[in-house]
N, C-alpha and C positions, 0 to 999 in steps of 0.2 A: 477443524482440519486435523487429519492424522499423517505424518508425512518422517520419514526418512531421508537422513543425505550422508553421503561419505565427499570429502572432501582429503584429494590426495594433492601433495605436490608433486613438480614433476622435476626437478633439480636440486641440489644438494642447498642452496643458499634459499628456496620455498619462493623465491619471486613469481614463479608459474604453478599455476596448477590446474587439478580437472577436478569439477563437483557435479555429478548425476543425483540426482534427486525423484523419490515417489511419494504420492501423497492422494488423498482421498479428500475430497473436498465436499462441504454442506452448508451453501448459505442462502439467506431470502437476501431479496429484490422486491421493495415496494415502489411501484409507480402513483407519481400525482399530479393532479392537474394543475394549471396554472393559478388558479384558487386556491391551492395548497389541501383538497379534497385527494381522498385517496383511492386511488383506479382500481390498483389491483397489486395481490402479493404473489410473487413465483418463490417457487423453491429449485433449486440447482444443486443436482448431485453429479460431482464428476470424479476421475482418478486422471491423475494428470502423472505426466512424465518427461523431466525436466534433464536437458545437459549443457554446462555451463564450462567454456574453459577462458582462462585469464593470469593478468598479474598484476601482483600485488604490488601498487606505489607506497616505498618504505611499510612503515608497521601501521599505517593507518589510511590505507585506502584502497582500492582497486579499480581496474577496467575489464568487465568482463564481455564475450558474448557468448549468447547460449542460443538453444532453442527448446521451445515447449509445446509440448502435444496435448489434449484434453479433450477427454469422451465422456460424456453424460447426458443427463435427461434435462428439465426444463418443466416442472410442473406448476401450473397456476393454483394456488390453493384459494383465492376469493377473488371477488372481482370480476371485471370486465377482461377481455380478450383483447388487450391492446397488442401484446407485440407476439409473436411466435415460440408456440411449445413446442415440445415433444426430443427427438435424438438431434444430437448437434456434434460436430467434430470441430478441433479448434488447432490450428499448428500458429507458430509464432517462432520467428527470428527477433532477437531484442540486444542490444547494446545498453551498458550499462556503466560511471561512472557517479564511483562512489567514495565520498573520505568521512572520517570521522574522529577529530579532536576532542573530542567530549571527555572530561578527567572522571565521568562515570556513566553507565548506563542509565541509569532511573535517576536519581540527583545529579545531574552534573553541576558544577559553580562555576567553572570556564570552559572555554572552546568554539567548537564548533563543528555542523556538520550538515553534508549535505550530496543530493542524490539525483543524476541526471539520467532517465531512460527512455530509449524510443524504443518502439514495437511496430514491426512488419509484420500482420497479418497477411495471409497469401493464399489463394485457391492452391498453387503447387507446392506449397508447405503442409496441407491435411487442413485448412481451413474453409468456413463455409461457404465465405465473401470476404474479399480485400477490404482491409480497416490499418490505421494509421495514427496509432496514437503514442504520445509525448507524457511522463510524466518527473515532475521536477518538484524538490523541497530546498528548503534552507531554513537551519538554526541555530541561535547565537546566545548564550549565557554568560553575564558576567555577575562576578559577587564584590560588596560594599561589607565587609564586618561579616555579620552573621544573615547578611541579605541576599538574598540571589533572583537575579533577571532575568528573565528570556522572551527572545523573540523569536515568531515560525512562521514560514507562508510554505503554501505547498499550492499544484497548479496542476489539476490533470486534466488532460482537452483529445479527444477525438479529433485528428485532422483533415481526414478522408474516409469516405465514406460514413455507415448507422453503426453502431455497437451495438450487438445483439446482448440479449436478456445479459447472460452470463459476462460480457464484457464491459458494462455499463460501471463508472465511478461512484464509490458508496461513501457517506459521512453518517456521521452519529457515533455515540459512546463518547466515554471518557477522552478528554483532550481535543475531539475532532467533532464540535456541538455537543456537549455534552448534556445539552437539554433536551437532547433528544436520546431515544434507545438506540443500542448497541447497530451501528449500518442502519438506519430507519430510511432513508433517503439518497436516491442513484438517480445519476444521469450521463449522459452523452460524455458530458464537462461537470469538473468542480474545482472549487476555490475555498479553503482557508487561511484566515489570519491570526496568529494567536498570541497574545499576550501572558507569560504566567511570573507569577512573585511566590517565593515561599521562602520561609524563615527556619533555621536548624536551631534544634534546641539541644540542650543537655542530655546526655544518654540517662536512659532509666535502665538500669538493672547491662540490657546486652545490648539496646537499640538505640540507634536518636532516633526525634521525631521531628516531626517540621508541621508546620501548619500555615497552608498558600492559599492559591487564588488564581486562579486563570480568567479570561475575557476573548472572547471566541466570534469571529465575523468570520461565514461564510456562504455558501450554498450550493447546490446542486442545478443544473439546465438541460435544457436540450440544445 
């Protein structure tokens, strides 16, 4: 993903604002069968065009709505011909609530955070077919001495209607399966659980370091 955004307020006190966004998008989409055999891989290139206005709850959170446009291709690179290639257009209205207590981005030791969005796809928005999808996270960290806990579920579900190639829910990578490659697995719907522990140690030289563990239930459907 190559992507730009300007993010202005719109009042002297920054509770409101507008963020227009561009970006250029590249990722695979592998399909598998209920055997867990694998169908087929797409690739999806699109440039998308994003306008978001909202405000901001106190210094850690927001409500925003936007809407998003997306034009690109849809190429199969193996596999079978299960779902539909070639040009596809994509518009979306989406609500969005969002907070974040977290005392750090990548370590946190306390807090919390967590993220509620629905998306209207719409033929009168620039989309190809009406789609209706929900998607929702939550996580929570607390630290004991030099211990720190965390727990995450995240919940993304299609409600109405198929999710075309490029719409479809991806896991894999680090934190999200990580026994698996980076997005390896999409579907309709997905579900994560995650468990992680990690320990801070002494700084060396400029850094500390930690050495954890995460435990990871989840998967992909149609």
């Amino acid at each position: 993903i190559i992507s730009v955004d300007w993010y202005q307020p719109l009042d002297y006190t920054s509770r409101y604002f507008i963020e227009p966004r561009a970006a250029h998008l590249r990722r695979t989409y592998n399909m598998y069968s209920a055997d867990g055999d694998r169908l087929a891989e797409y690739r999806v290139t699109a440039n998308q065009l994003e306008l978001g206005i909202g405000r901001e709850v106190d210094v850690y959170g927001e409500a925003r709505l936007g809407y998003r446009w997306r034009s690109g291709d849809i190429d199969r690179e193996v596999g079978e011909a299960v779902l539909r290639e070639g040009r596809f257009e994509s518009g979306t209205v989406f609500g969005r609530l969002w907070v974040d207590r977290l005392n750090n981005a990548y370590f946190p030791t306390r807090g919390y955070a967590g993220k509620l969005e629905y998306a209207l796809f719409r033929k009168e928005f620039g989309n190809d077919a009406d789609l209706d999808q929900l998607q929702a996270s939550v996580s929570r960290f607390h630290t004991v001495g030099a211990h720190t806990f965390g727990l995450g579920a995240q919940l993304n579900t299609t409600l109405e209607g198929a999710a075309a190639v490029q719409d479809r829910f991806r896991l894999g990578g680090f934190l999200h399966l990580s026994g698996y490659n980076q997005d390896a697995i999409s579907g309709q719907h997905s579900a994560l659980l995650i468990a992680t522990y990690y320990r801070r140690y002494a700084r060396l030289r400029l850094l500390p370091w930690y050495v954890g563990a995460s435990l990871e239930y989840g998967n992909v459907w149609e």
